[in-house]
C-alpha positions in Angstrom: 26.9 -21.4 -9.9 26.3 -20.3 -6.5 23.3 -19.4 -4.2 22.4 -15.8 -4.1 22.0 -15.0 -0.4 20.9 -11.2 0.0 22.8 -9.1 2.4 20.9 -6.0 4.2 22.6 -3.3 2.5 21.6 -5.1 -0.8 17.6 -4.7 0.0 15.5 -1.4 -1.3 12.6 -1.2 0.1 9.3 -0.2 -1.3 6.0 1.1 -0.1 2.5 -0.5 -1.2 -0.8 1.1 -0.8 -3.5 -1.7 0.5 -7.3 -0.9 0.1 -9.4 -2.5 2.6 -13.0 -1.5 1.7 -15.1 -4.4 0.7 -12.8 -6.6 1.3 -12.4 -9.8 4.0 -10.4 -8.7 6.6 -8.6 -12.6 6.6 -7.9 -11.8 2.9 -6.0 -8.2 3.3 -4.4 -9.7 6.4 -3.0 -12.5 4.1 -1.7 -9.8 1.5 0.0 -7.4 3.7 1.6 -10.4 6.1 3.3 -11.7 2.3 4.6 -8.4 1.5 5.7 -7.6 5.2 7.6 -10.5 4.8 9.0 -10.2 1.6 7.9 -13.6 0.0 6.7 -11.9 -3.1 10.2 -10.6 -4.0 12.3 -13.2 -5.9 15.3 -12.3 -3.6 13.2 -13.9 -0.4 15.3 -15.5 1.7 13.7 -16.8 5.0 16.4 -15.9 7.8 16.8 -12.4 6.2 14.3 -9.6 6.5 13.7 -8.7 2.6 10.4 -7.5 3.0 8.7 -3.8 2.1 6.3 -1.4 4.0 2.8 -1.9 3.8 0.4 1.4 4.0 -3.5 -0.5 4.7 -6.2 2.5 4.4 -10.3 2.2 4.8 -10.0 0.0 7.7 -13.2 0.2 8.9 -14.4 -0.3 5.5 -13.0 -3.9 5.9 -15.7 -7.0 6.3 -15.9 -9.9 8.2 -18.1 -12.7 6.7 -20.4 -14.7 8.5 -21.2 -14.4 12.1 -17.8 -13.1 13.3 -19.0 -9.8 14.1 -20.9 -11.3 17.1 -19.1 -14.6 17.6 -15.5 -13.8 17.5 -13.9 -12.1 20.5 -10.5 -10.4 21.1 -9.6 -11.5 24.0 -6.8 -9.5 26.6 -5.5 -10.1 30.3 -4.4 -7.6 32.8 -2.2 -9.4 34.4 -4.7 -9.9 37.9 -6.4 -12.7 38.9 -10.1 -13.1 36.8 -8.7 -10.0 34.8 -9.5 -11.7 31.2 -11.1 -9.0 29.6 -13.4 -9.9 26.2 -14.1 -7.8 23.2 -17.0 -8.8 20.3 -15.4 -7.8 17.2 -18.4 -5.7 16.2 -17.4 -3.1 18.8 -13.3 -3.2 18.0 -14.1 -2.9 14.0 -16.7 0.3 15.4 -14.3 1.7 18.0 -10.6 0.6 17.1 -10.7 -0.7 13.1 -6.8 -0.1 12.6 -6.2 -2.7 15.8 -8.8 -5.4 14.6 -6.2 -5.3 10.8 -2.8 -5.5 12.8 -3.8 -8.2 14.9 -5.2 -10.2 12.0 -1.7 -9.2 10.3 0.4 -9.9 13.6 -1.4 -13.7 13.8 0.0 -14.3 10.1 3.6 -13.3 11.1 6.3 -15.3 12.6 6.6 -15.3 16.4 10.3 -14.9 15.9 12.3 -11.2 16.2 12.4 -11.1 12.5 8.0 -11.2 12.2 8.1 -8.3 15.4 10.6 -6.2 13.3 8.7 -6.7 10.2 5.2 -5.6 12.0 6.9 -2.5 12.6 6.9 -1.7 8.3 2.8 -2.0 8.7 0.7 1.3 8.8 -2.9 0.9 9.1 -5.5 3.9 8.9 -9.3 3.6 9.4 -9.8 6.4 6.6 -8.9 6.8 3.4 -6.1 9.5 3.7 -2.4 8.4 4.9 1.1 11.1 5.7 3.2 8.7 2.7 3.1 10.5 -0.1 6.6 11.3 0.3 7.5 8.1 -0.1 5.5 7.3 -3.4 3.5 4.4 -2.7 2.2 1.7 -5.0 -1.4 0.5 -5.2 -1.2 -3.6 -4.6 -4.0 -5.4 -6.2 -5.1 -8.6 -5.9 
């Protein structure tokens, strides 16, 4: 018997439908990072990119427990000297919801050009409403 290794014209990918209100952002990030990646599908294969698109609607609805609203910062550089420029995540989750999810997705991915290609299979909305009906989405639960 011989180890299956799946090529890339072997891999259909689906679409899966992630709701985020109510929910820990740390927790959705964990969900749509798995299936990004594929490790959910029994073909997973670690060097190959096996993994399916990932639709994550009510961002803004997501949560962050405790005191990260205040105490956690997203943190950026411009490039110039003193140019670190600091964020509180109340005002990203108020102003830019669909950035705070993909950089709480991007952290869970490998930095390798497999996890940037993958990132690129993740839509994230702030509402409720997505353009991917075309592509008949499944609702993920977990």
């Amino acid at each position: 018997m011989s180890t299956f290794m799946p090529k890339a014209g072997d891999i259909s990918r689906k679409w899966y439908i992630i709701d985020a209100a109510g929910k820990p952002l740390g927790r959705i990030a964990v969900q749509a990072a798995t299936i990004l990646r594929g490790k959910h599908n029994p073909i997973f294969t670690p060097h190959v990119d096996c993994g399916d698109f990932v639709i994550v609607l009510n961002a803004s609805k997501a949560v962050l427990t405790g005191k990260k609203l205040d105490q956690k910062f997203y943190y950026r550089h411009t490039g110039y000297i003193g140019g670190l420029k600091a964020v509180k995540y109340r005002k990203l989750m108020e102003t830019r919801p669909e950035m705070a999810v993909e950089l709480a997705v991007k952290g869970m991915m490998p930095d390798t050009t497999l996890g940037r290609k993958s990132l690129t299979r993740l839509r994230v909305y702030a509402g409720d409403s997505h353009l991917h009906a075309a592509q008949k989405p499944e609702v993920w639960s977990f």
